[in-house]
DOKOLPA-989023 format. One record per residue (C-alpha): x, y, z; residue number from 1. Coordinates in nm, 3 decimals, padded with zeros to 5 digits. Layout:
<recs>
<<X, Y, Z>, NUM> ...
</recs>
This chain:
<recs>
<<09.356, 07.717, 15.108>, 1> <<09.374, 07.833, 15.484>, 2> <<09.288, 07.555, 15.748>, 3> <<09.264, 07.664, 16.063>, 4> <<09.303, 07.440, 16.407>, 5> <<09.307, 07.399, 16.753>, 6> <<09.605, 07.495, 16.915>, 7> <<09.604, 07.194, 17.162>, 8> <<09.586, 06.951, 16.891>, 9> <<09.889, 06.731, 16.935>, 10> <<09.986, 06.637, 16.569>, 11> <<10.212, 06.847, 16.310>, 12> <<10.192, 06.976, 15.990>, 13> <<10.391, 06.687, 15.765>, 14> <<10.135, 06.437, 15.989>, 15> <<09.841, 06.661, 15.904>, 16> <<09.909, 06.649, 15.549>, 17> <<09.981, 06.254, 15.511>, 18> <<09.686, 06.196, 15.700>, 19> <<09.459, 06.370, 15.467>, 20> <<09.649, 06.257, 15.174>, 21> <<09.604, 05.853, 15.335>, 22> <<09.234, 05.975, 15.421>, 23> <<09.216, 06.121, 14.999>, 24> <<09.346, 05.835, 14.837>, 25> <<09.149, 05.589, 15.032>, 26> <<08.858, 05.764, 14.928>, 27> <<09.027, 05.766, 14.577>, 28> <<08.935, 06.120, 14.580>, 29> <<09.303, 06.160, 14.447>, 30> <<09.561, 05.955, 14.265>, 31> <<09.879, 05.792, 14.394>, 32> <<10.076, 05.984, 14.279>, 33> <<09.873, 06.313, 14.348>, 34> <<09.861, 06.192, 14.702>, 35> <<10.220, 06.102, 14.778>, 36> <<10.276, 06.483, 14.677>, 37> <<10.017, 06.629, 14.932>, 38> <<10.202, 06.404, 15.151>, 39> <<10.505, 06.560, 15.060>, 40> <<10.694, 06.232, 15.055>, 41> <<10.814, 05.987, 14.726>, 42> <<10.575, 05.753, 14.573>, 43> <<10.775, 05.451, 14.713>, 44> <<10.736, 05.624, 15.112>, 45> <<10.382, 05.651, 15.013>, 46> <<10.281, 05.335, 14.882>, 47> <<10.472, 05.215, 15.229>, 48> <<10.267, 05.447, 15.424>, 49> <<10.004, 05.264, 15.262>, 50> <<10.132, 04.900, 15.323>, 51> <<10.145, 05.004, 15.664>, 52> <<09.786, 05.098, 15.741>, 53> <<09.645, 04.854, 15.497>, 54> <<09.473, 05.081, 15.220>, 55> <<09.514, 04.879, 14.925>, 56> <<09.606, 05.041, 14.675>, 57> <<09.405, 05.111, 14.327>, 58> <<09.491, 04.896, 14.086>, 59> <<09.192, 04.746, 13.876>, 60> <<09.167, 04.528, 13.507>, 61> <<09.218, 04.818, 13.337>, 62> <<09.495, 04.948, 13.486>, 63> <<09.599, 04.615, 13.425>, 64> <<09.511, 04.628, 13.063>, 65> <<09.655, 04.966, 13.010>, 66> <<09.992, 04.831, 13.127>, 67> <<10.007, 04.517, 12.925>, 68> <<09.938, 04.708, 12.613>, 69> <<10.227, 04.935, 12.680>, 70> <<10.462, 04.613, 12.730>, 71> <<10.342, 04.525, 12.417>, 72> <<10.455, 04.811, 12.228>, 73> <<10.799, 04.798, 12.425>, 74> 
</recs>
């Protein structure tokens, strides 16, 4: 995909891509993980990138659920 812009917009590509990953995620249009790699940064930079702007991040009951289960079997 091709996205073109103004030339007098003052932001670069790395910001350009983390803020449409931030903008994605909130949305939860994409997944953590799928956005810290549009972001082109490591899930821990991400979720801080997160922490920083306030998006929570999505974690529900069954996420929650899913997790415990695979304790379990640990």
């Amino acid at each position: 995909m091709t996205l073109t812009l103004p030339e007098n917009l003052k932001i670069t590509e790395r910001e350009l891509k983390q803020e449409l990953a931030l903008s994605l995620y909130a949305a939860r249009k994409i997944t953590l993980v799928q956005a810290a790699d549009v972001a082109g940064v490591g899930l821990f930079d991400f979720q801080t990138m997160l922490r920083d702007r306030q998006i929570p991040q999505h974690y529900d009951e069954r996420d929650l659920e899913n997790d415990l289960l695979v304790l379990r079997e640990l």
